[in-house]
C-alpha positions as CSV (number, residue, x, y, z in Angstrom):
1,X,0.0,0.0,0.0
2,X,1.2,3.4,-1.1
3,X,0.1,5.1,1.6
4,X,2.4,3.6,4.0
5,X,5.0,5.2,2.8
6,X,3.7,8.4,3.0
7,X,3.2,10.8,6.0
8,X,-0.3,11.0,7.9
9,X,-2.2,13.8,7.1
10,X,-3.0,16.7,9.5
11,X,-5.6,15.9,12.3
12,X,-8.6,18.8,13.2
13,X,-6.7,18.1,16.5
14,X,-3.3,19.6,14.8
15,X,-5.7,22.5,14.3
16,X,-6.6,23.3,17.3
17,X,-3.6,23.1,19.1
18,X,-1.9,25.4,16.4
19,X,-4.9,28.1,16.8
20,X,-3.9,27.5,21.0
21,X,-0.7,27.9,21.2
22,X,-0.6,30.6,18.5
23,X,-2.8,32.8,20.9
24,X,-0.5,32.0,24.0
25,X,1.9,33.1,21.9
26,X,0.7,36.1,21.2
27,X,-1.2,37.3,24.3
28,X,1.9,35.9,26.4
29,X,5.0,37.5,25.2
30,X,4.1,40.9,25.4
31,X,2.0,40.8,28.8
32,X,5.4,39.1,30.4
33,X,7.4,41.5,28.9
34,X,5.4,44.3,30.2
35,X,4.9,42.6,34.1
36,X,8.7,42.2,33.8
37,X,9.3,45.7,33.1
38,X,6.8,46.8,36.1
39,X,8.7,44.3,38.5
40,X,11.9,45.8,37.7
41,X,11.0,49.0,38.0
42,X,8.9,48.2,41.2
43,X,12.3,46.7,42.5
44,X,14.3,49.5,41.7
45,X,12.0,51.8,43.7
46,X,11.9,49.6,47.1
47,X,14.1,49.0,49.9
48,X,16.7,46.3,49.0
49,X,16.4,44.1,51.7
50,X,12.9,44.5,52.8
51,X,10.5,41.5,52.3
52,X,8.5,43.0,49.4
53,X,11.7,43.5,47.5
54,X,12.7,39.7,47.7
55,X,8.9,38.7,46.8
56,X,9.3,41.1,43.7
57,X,12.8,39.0,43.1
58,X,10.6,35.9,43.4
59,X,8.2,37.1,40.8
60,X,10.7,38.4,38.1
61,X,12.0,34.9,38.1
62,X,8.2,33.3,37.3
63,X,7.9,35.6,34.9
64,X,11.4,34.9,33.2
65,X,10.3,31.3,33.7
66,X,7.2,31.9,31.5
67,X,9.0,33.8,28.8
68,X,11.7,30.7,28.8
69,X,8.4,28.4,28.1
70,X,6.9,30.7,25.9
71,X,10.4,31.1,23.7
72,X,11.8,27.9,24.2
73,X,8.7,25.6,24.1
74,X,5.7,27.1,22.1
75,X,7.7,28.9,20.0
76,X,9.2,25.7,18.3
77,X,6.2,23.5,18.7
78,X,4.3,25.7,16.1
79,X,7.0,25.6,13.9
80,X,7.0,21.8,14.5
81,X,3.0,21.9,13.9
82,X,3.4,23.8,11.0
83,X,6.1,22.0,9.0
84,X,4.8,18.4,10.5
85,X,8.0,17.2,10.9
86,X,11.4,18.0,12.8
87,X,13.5,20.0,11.1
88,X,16.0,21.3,13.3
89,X,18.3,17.9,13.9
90,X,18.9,15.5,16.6
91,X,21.0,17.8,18.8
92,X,18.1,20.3,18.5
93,X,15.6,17.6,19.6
94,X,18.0,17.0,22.8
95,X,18.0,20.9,23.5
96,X,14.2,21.8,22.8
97,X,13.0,18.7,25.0
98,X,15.8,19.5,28.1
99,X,15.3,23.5,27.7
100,X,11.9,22.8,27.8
101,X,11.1,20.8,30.8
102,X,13.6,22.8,32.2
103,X,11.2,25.6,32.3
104,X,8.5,23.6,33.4
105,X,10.6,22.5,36.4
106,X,11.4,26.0,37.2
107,X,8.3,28.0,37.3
108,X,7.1,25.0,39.8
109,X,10.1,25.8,41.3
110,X,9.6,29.4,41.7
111,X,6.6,28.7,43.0
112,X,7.3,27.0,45.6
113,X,10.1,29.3,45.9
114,X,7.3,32.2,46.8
115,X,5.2,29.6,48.9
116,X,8.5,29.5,51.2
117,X,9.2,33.0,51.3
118,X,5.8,34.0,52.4
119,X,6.2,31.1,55.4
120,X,9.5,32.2,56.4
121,X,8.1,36.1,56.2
122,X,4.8,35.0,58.2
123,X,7.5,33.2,60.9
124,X,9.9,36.0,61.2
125,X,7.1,38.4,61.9
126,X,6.4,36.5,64.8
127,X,9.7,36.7,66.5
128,X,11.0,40.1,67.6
129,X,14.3,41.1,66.9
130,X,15.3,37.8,64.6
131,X,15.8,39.8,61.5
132,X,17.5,38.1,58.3
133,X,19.0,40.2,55.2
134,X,16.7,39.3,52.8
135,X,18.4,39.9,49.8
136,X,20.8,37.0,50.6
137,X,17.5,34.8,51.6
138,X,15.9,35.0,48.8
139,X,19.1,34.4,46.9
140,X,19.1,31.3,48.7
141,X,15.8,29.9,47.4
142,X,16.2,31.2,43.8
143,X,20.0,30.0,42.6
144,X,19.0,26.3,43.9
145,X,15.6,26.6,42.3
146,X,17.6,27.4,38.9
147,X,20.5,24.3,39.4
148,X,17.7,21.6,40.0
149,X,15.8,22.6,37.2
150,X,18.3,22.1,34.7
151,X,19.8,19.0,36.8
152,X,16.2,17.6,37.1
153,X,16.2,18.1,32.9
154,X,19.2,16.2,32.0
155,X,17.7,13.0,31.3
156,X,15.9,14.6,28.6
157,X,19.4,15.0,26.3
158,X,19.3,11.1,27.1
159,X,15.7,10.3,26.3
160,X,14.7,11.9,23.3
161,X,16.3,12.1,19.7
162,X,15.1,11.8,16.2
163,X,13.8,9.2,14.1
164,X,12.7,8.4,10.8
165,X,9.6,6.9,10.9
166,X,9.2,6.1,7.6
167,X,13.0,4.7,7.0
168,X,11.5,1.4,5.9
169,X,10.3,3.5,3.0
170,X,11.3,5.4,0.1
171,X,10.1,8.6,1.4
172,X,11.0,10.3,5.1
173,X,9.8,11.9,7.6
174,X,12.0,12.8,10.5
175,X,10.2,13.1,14.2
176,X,11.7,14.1,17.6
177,X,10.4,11.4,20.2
178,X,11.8,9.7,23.1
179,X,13.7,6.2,23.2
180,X,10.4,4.0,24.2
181,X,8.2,5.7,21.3
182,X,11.1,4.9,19.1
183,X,11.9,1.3,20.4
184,X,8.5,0.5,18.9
185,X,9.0,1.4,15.9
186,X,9.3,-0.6,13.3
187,X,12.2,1.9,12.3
188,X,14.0,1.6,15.0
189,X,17.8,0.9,15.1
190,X,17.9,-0.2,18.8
191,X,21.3,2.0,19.7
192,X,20.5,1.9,23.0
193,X,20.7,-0.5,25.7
194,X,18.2,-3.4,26.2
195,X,17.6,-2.2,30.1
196,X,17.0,0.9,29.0
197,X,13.9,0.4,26.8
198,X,12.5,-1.7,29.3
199,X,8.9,-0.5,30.7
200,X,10.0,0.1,34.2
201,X,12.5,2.2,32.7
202,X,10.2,4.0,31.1
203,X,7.6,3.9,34.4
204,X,10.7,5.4,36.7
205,X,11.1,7.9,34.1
206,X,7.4,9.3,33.7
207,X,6.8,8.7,37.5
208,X,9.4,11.2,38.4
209,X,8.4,13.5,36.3
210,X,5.3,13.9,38.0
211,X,7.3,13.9,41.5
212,X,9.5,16.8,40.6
213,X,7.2,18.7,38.2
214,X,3.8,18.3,40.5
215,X,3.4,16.2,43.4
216,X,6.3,17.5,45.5
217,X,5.5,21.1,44.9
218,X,1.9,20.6,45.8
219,X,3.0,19.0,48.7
220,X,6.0,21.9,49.9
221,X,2.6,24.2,48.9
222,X,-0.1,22.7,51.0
223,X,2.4,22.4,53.6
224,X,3.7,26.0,53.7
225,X,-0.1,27.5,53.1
226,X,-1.3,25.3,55.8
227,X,1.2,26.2,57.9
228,X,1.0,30.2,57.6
229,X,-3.1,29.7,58.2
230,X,-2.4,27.4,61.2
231,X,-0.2,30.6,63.1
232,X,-2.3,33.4,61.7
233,X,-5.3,31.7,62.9
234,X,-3.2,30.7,66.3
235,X,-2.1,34.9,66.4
236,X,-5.9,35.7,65.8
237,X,-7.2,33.9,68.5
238,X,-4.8,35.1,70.9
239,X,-5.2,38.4,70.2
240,X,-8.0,40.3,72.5
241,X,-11.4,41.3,71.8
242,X,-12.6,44.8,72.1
């Protein structure tokens, strides 16, 4: 059949997701360029080490987090959409899926990042005379929030690399997927080690994703939120009546 050998044709799904992320795109980039410019010149215009200036720190950081998705993960997934096929090598494949979840890793980072700073801020206001420089606090949170995003990344310049799907063929069509897609292809070369393609290699993988990029944060945010409303409540009460 003829129509093995050639690529699949666009889905209405293909569609849609070029129409979404087209108007992310669009509405995204300016709006975080404008909240970055406010937040720099917020910063500029408050006291350097006083607890709104490290929250404004905090949220510079998110929002250079979203422009790093919106640049370095929606930008080349419409191209990708658009041309239906990856065009920008294997070493491009590496970069785009690493840089990528990268970002992912730190905006959940940052956020937890702020979910501390408002605990630690809520705690220190509740014990006279314990002041911190808060410059060099919140430099504390952010520079490790940074390192374990792009360590928690790596395996992504492991994982994923191209592939021609349609190598048995006389035509091509060169995709970016990871090593368990590709394993199951009828294309596939097998260049990488038999316990690697394994499914509990590929369950470890996926499952601590969703640790790092969801679960964990939640958790560090329920905890922290639950915490501050625990001793603001505990103040409230102990506070007299009129």
């Amino acid at each position: 059949d003829t129509n093995l050998d050639l690529p699949p044709e666009r889905l209405p799904s293909d569609l849609i997701q070029l129409t979404f992320l087209l108007a992310v795109f669009l509405c995204g980039v300016p709006s975080n360029f404008l909240t970055l410019r406010r937040l720099l010149k917020l910063l500029k215009t408050t006291r350097r080490d006083s607890s709104r200036a490290a929250f404004v720190r905090l949220k510079i950081q998110l929002t250079l987090s979203d422009l790093m998705l919106l640049f370095f993960f929606v930008a080349p997934k419409l191209v990708w959409i658009i041309t239906y096929e990856w065009i920008f090598g294997d070493m491009a494949c590496k970069l785009y899926n690493y840089i990528s979840l990268a970002s992912f890793y730190l905006s959940s980072n940052i956020i937890v990042c702020i979910a501390i700073d408002r605990l630690r801020t809520v705690l220190s206001a509740l014990q006279i005379g314990k002041g911190t420089n808060r410059t060099r606090s919140v430099l504390h949170l952010i520079v490790p929030a940074w390192l374990m995003a792009f360590t928690w990344a790596a395996p992504q310049l492991v994982v994923f690399q191209t592939t021609d799907v349609l190598a048995n063929s006389s035509r091509s069509w060169i995709q970016c997927s990871d090593i368990w897609t590709i394993s199951r292809s009828p294309a596939c070369s097998r260049n990488m080690p038999c316990w690697f393609l394994t499914p509990l290699s590929q369950f470890t993988y996926e499952v601590t994703h969703l640790l790092l990029e969801f679960w964990v944060p939640l958790l560090v945010l329920l905890v922290s939120y639950g915490t501050i409303a625990a001793r603001v409540s505990q103040v409230s009460s102990m506070t007299p009546q009129a």
